[in-house]
N, C-alpha and C positions, 0 to 999 in steps of 0.2 A: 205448787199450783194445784194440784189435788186435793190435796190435803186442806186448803182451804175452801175449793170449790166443793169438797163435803161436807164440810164445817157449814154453809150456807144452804145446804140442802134441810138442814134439821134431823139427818138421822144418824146415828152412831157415832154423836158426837165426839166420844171421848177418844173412839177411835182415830177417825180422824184429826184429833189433834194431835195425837201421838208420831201420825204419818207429818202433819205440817213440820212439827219438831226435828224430825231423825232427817228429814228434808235439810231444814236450814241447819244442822248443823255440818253437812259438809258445805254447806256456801264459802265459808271463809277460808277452809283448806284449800277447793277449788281455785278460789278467787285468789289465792298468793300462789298458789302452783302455775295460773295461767301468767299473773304477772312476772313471775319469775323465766316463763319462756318466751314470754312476746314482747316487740316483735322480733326482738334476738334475745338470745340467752345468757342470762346472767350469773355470776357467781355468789350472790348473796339472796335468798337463805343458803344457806348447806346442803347439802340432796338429805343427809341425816335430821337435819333439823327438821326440812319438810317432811320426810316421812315420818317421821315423827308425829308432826302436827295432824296427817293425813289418819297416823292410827288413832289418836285420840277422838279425831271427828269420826273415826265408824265407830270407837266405843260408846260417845255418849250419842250417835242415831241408833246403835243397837237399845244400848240403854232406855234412850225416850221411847223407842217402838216397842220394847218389851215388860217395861216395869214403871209403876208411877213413880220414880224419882225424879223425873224433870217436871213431869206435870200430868192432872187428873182431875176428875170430877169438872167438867166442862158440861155445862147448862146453858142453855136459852134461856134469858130470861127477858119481864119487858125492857131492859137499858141496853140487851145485846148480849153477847157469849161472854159469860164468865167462866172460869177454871179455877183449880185451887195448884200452886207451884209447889214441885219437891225439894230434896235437899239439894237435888244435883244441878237446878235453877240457877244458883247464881256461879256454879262451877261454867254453867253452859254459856251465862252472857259473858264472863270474864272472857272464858276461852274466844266465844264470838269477837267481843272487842277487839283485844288484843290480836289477832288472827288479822282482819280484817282492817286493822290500824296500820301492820307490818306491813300487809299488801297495798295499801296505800302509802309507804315510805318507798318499797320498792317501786312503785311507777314516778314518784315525784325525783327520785334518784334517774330513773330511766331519760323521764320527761328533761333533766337538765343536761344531761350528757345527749340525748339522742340529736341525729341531724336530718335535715329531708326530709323522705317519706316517711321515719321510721318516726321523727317529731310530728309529725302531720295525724298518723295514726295513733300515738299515742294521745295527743290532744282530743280527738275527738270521739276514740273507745276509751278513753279514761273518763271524759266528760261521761258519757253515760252512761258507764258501771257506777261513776261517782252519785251522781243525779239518782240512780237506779236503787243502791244500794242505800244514800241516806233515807231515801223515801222508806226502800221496806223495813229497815233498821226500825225507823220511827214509828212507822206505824202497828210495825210485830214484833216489838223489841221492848223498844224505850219506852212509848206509853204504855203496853199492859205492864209494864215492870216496876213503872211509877204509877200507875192508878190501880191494879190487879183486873181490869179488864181486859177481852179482846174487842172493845166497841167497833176498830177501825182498822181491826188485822185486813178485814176484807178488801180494804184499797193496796194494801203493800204489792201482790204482785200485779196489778195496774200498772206501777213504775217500772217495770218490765217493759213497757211500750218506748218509753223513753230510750232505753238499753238498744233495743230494737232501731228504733228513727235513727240513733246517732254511727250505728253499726253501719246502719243502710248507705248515712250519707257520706260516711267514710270510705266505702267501697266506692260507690259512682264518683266519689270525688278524687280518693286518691289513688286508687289501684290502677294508675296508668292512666285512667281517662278523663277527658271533659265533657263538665256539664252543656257546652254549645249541640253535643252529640242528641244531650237527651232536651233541654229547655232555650227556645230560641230567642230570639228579642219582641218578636210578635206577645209569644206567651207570657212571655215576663211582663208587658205591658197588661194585659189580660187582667196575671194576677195581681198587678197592682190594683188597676180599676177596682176588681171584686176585692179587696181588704179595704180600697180608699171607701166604696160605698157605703160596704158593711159597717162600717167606722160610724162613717158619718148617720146611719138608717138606726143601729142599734142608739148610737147618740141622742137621736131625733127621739126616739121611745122612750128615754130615759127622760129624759128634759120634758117634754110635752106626751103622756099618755094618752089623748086624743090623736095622734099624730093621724093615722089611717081614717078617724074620722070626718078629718076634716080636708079631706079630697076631695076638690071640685069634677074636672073635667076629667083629668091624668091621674093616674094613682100617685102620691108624694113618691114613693120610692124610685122609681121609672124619671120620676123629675130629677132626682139626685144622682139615677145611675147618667141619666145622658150630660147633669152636668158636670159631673165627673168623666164622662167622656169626653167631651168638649175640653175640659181644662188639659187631661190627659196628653190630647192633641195639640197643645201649644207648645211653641217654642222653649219658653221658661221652665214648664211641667217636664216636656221632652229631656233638658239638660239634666235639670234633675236627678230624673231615672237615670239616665247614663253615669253619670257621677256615681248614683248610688248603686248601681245593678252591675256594671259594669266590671268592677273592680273584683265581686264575687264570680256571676258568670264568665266574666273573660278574662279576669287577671291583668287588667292595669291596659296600656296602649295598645290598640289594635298592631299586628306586628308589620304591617303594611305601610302604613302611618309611620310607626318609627323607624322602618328600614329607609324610606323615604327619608325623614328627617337626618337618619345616620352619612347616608350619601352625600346631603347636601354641607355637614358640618364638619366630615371626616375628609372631604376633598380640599379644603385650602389647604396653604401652606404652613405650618407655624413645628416648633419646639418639639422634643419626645415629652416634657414637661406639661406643656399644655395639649399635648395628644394623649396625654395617660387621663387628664382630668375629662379631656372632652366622651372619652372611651366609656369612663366610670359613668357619667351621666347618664351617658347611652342607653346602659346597661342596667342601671339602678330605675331610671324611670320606668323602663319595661318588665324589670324580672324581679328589681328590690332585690339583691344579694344580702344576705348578711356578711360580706366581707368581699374584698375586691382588693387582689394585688396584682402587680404589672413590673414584671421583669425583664429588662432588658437589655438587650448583649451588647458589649461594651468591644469594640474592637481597638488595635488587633492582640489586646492581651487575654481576651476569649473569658473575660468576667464578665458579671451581670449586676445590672445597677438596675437598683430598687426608687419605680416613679410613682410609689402612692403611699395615701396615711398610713394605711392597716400595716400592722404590722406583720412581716413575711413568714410563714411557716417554718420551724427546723426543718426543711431538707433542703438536700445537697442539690441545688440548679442542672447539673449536668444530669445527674439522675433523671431529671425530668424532662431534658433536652435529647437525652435518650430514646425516650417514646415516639419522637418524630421520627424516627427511623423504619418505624414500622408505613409509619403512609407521610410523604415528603412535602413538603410547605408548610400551607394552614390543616389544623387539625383540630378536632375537638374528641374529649375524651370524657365519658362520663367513669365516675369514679364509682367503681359496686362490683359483686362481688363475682356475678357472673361475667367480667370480662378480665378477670384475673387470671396471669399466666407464670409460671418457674421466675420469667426474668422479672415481671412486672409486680409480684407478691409483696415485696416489700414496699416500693415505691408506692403503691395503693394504700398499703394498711398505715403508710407514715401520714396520706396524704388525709385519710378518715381521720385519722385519730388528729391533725391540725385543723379538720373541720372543712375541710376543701368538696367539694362534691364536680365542678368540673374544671378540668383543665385544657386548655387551648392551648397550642402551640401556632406561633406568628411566623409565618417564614416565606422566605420569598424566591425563585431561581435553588429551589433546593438549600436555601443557607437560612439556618434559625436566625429570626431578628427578636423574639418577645416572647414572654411566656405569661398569664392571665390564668392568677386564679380564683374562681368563684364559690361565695361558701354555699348553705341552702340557703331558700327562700324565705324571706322574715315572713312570712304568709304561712309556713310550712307547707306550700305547695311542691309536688314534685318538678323537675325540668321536664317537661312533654316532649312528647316529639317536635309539635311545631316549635315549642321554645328551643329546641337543640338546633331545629332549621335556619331558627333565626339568629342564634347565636355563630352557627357557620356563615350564614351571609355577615354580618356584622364585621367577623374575622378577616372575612376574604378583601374586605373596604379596609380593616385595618391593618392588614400588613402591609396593602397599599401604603396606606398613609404613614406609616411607623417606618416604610423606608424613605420616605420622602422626609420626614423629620429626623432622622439619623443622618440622612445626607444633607439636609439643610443645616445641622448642627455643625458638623462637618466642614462646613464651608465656612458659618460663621468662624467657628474656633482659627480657622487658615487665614482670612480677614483679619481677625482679630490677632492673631500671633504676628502675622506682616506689620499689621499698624503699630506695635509694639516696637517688632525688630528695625522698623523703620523710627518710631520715635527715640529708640535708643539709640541709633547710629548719632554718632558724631558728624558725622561726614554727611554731607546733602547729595540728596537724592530724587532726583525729577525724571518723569515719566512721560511722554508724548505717544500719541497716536502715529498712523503714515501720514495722515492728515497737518502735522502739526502743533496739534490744539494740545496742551497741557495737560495729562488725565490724571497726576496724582504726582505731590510731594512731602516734605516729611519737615518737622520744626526748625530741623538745620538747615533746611534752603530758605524757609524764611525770614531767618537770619540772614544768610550769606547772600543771595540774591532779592532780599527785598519785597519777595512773593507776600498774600495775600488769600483768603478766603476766595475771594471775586478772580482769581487767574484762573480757579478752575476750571476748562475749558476755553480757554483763553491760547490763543496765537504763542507763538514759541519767540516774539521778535520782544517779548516784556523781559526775556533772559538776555544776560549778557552776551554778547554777540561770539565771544570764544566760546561760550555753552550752546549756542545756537548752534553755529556752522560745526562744531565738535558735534551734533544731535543728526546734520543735515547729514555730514559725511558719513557717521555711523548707520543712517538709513538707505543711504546709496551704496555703502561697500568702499567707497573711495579711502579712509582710514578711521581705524578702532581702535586710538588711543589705551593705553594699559598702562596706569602711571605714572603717565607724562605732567612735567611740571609748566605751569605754565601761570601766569596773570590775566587778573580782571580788573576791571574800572568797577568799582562800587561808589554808592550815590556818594555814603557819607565818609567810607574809609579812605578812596582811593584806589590807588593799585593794593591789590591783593595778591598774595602768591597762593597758590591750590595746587593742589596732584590730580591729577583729571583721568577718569577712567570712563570708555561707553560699554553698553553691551546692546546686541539688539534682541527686540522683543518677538517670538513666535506664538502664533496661534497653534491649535490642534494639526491641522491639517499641514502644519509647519512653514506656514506662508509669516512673511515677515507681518506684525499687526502696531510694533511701535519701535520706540529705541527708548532706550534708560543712561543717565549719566549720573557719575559718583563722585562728588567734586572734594577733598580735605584740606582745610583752612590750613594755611602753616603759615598765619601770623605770629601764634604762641613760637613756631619753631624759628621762626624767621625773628623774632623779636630773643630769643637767649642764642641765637646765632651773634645779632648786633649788639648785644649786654655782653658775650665772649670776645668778641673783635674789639668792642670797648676795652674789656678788663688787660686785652693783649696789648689794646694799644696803652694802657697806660702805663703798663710794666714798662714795653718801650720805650714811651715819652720819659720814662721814670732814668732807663740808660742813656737816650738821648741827651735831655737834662743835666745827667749827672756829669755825660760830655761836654757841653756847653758849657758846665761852671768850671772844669779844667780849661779849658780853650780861654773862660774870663779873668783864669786866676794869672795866666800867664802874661799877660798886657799890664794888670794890674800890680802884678810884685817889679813888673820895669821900671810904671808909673812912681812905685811905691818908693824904690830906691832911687831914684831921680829925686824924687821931693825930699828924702832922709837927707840926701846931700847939701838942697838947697842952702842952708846957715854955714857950710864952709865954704862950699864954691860959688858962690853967688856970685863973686868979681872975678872966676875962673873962665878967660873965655873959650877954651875949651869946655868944658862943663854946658857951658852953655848954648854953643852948636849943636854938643850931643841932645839937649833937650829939646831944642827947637828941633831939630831932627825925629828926636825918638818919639816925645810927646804926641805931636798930633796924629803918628803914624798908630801909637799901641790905642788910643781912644777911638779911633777909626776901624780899628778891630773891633774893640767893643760895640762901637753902634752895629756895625755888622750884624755882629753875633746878635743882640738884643732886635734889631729887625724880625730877622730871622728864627728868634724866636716865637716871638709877638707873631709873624705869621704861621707859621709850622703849628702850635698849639688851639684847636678851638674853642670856644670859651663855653664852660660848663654851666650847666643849669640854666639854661636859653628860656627862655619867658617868650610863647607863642601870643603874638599881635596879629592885626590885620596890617598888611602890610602891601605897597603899589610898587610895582617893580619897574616902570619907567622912572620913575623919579632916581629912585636906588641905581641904577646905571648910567642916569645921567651926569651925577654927580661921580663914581668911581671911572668915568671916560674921562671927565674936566681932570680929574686930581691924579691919573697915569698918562695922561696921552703926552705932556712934555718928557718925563722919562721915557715912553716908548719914545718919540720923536728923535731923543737923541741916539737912540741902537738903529735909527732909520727906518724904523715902523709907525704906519699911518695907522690908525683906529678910528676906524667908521660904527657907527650907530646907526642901525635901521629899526626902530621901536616905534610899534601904531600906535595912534592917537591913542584910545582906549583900551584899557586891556582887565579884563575880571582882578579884581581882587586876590589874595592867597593869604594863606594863614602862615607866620613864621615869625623868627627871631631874627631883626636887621641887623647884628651886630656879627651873627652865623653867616646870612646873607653876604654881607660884607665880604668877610674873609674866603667865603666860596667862589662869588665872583673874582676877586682880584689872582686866589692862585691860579683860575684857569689864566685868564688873563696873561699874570706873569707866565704861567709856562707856554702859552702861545707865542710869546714875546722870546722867550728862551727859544722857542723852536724854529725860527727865523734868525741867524746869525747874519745873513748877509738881506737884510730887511725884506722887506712889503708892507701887506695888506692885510690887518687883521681887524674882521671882521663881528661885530655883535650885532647879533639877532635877534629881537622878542613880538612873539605872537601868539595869539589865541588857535587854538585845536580844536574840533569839533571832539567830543570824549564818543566812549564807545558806549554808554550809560544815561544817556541822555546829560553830560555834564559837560561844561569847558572845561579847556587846561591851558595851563598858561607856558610853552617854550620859551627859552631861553640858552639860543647857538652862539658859542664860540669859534668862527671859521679861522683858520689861521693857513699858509700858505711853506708851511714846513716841509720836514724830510719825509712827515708821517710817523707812524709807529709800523716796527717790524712785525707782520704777524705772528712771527713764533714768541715775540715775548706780550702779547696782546692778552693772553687770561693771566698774565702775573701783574698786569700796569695796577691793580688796586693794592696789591700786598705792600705790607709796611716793608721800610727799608729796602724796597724794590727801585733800583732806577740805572738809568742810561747814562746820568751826565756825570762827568768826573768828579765833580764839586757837588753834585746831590743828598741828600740826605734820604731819599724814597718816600717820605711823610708827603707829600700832597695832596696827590691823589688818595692817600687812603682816606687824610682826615674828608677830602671833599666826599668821598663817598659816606664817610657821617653822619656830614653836614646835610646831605641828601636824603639818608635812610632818614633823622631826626623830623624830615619836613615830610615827610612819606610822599618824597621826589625819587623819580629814576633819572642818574646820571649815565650815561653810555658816549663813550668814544669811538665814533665811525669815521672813516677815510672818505676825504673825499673823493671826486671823480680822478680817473687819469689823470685827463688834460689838467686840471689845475693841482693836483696835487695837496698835501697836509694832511690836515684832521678837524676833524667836525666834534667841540665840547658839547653836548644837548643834555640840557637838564629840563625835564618836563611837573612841573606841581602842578596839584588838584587845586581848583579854582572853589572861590567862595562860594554859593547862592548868592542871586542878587538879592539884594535888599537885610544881609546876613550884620545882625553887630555882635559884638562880643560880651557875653556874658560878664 
């Protein structure tokens, strides 16, 4: 700067240029020595390399200040300062070059690593060393170098101002403080007006050089500034500026504004998922992170699950979960270097070097729930204070909200797992309030009882009425079933057998709030129960059988040798007594046995009809009642008019009714009155059912051998075989009829045959 400003005085030229010289050529040592330490210190140049470079630039300032080897003979003339260059001239730009090329790689190296403040100030003292330096290069470098004048050295250090402005504004702007401090929204509108004017006024001059002349009343200019003040003042112009001003002076949303905005979107209820994205929003509208993760504690395996894009930092979670231990809950943590400690050294220097600049800790009743971390500002602003304020208020809303979506996930996943464990059961499962109303069941009750979407909250009396009263008692305490086997009336099956279990339901405060019932099908069990009792009985029937055809062969080889004899003895009348004698006795065996057959055996593969059961009885009374008649048994029929329909095989039917029948008739030896019954039953299911009682006036059955009366080969009477009863309980399970044998009253004495079947729908035809 001397050196030039004597260079324009006109006197001792040469001297002075000697001093410009030996000047600029420490610039470039400088210039990469500063880079090399600001705003932290680097390891590339070398400390040797630099001093290096540092002694070459006082040899050639010693050099240009004391010998014309860089340059000499410096004149005024009229075109401006000329010189003549020495040999050591292009040793001096090379070195300048390169020097000041290298300190330019070392900040562009700086500028891509740096984060935060340390990128904020390098951006804008790089800008105008950069700005600074191409100017005086150019103008006291390159063109005397390329044309052999100094026409325009005298502008170079001018660009020094530049150097200066961007220094200045790097300080007010980023050394901690805001410009709100020093430039307010009044002044900003101010200096808008006066650029919008000048704009327009220097415009005006350009375009019409009369402009001043041609004022009337008001000067032109005065016209332009008030309507520029006018426009200023409007709503459209107002926005404007805020958009545009706003974003430099204040940095993006007032933090008032968004703290408001944060409250109102941080308070519902939703996901950790959509509380990670709503948080980032938050955060980005306001601060613009260059990076944003959100970590959060995963319980009770004490892991952390990662709810945003950015990818998460190498370090270790608990490292960082660490530092809440210092101040407990919400925290905020700015990462640098003056809050490093023994324990925290490491965890800081991991968190720099992943680019993190603050970390929050989310936590709530003393327990970490979330960890947020934020990189710098795509602005390269630093975080303020107010920014840090607002970021603790943010935090404080979102630990709120980050427990309430952990716990609402919580609950979903417990919902969710029930509705599962409930769709998997096999077994149906319905739930009632005290109230009675229905409040949740599961696919297998709607199956097994019939339910519907639309029961939900619906009366308890649309269940089967052993599931009701089984619901009622379990809510009174009167009995809680554990396993109990028991039947239902279902629409379309019939009787069902189930295992029935209650339990009752508790609130918090452990007041009763519903009952639960467990109910399992044992159709499947109850059907290879009756495929087993088939397969037995057919073995059975198989030695029954194989007795019967001994019992046939013996009548028959009498038969046989009676007829062999026939052609000698024919006119023997002996022979012939014996025949008339043995004959019709041994054939009489045989109808026996084939009777007895024919009824004992039920006929397989029964083909299910519609089928009317007064008819079917009217006809099996007509065609036994002279048989009964002559053992001295009367057989009554009391059968109503009408009686529902039922689905079965009339040929099973058959043989059902007549064994009861005959054993009725057997259990009267010394006669009466035997009784049949048929009538309609109100079901428990909203369905008919059609009885059918066999009353007879017998000895009864003895109750000790009452649970054996269905086993094969089971019986009382000397001439028995035990098959009756069992096939009729077949014949019964085949129609998915219940047979039972109950006594009657004292005074009349016997037993009561009831066989009940599920009755058609009216108006029901067959496929």
């Amino acid at each position: 700067m001397i050196g030039i400003t004597g260079l324009q005085s006109g006197a001792h030229l040469d001297a002075f240029a000697r001093v410009t010289f030996a000047g600029a050529a420490m610039i470039p040592a400088s210039f990469l020595s500063f880079m090399r330490a600001y705003p932290t210190q680097s390891t590339w140049p070398p400390t040797a390399l630099l001093r290096g470079t540092l002694v070459l630039a006082s040899v050639i300032a010693v050099l240009a200040l004391s010998t014309p080897l860089v340059v000499y003979g410096t004149t005024m003339t009229s075109a401006g300062l000329t010189r003549q260059t020495g040999p050591l001239y292009v040793v001096f730009s090379l070195y300048f070059l390169v020097t000041f090329i290298a300190a330019i790689v070392v900040f562009a190296l700086k500028l891509w690593r740096a984060r935060g403040i340390a990128r904020a100030q390098l951006q804008y003292l790089g800008a105008g060393i950069i700005l600074s330096g191409v100017g005086g290069i150019s103008a006291n470098l390159l063109l005397p170098l390329a044309t052999g004048r100094s026409t325009y050295s005298w502008i170079g250090p001018y660009f020094s101002v530049i150097l200066v402005t961007m220094v200045g504004h790097a300080i007010i702007r980023h050394r901690l403080m805001d410009l709100r401090l020093f430039i307010s929204r009044g002044l900003a509108y101010v200096l808008a007006m006066v650029v919008a004017s000048a704009l327009l006024i220097t415009s005006a001059r350009l375009i019409s050089p009369a402009w001043e002349a041609e004022s009337l009343f008001v000067h032109p200019n005065l016209v332009v500034v008030t309507i520029v003040a006018l426009v200023m003042l409007s709503s459209p112009a107002q926005r404007f500026i805020t958009r545009l001003v706003d974003p430099y002076l204040y940095r993006g949303i007032e933090h008032s504004v968004a703290l408001t905005g944060a409250t109102r979107r941080l308070s519902r209820l939703m996901q950790p998922a959509e509380f990670a994205s709503e948080l980032r929003q938050i955060l980005t509208e306001v601060l613009v992170p260059e990076s944003f993760t959100l970590l959060v504690k995963s319980f009770p395996n004490d892991s952390f699950e990662r709810l945003s894009p950015d990818a998460p930092p190498n370090i270790d979670p608990h490292a960082l979960a660490a530092l809440q231990s210092r101040q407990p809950n919400t925290s905020v943590f700015v990462v640098s270097h003056g809050e490093e400690t023994e324990d925290t050294k490491r965890t800081y220097a991991a968190l720099r070097a992943a680019g993190v600049e603050v970390l929050v800790t989310l936590g709530r009743r003393g327990q970490l729930l979330g960890i947020v971390l934020l990189g710098p500002r795509r602005s390269g602003d630093a975080y303020f204070k107010n920014d840090l304020g607002f970021i603790e208020s943010v935090a404080d809303l979102a630990s709120i909200a980050l427990e309430n979506a952990l716990l609402y996930r919580q609950r979903i996943h417990m919902l969710e797992y029930s509705d599962r464990l409930l769709e998997s059961i096999d077994s149906a499962v319905v739930a009632i309030d005290v109230e009675g109303r229905i409040t949740s069941f599961n696919p297998a009750a709607t199956k097994l009882f019939g339910l519907s979407d639309e029961y939900h909250g619906a009366l308890m009396h649309v269940l089967p009425s052993e599931i009701g009263w089984a619901l009622v008692l379990a809510l009174s305490g009167g009995w809680r079933p554990r396993e109990v086997e028991v039947t239902i009336d279902h629409v379309v099956r019939g009787i069902v057998h189930v295992i029935l279990s209650t339990a009752v339901l508790h609130d918090d405060e452990k007041r009763i709030s519903g009952a639960l019932v467990v109910a399992t099908d044992l159709s499947a069990v109850k059907a290879l129960e009756r495929n087993q009792r088939r397969v037995e009985h057919l073995a059975i029937m198989a030695r029954f059988y194989a007795g019967i055809a001994h019992e046939i062969r013996n009548p028959l080889a009498a038969i046989s040798n009676l007829v062999a004899l026939l052609p000698d003895r024919f006119d023997d009348p002996e022979y012939r007594d014996t025949a008339v004698r043995l004959l019709p006795m041994e054939v009489s065996r045989i109808v026996r046995l084939a009777d007895r057959l024919r009824l004992m055996a039920p006929s397989e593969g029964g083909k299910l009809s519609v089928v009317s059961i007064p008819p079917l009885l009217q006809d099996i009374v007509a065609i036994h009642s002279p048989t009964a008649h002559e053992q001295m048994v009367k057989i009554e029929l009391h059968c109503a008019d009408e009686l529902p329909q039922i689905q079965g095989d009339p040929g099973q039917l058959v043989q059902l009714f007549v064994n009861l029948l005959k054993n009725a008739v057997e259990a009267m030896p010394e006669g009466g009155t035997l009784i049949i019954e048929a009538d309609r039953s109100r079901g428990r299911v909203n369905a008919d059912s059609v009885i059918v009682r066999v009353l007879d006036e017998g000895v009864g059955i003895d109750p000790a051998v009452r649970p054996k009366i269905f086993e094969p080969f089971f019986t009382t009477k000397p001439s028995g075989t035990g098959l009756g009863l069992s096939i009729c309980r077949e014949i019964a399970d085949f129609h998915r009829a219940r047979l039972t044998l109950l006594p009657r009253s004292i005074l009349d004495g016997g037993t009561i045959a009831e066989v009940e079947f599920p009755s058609l729908p009216a108006g029901f035809s067959p496929v």
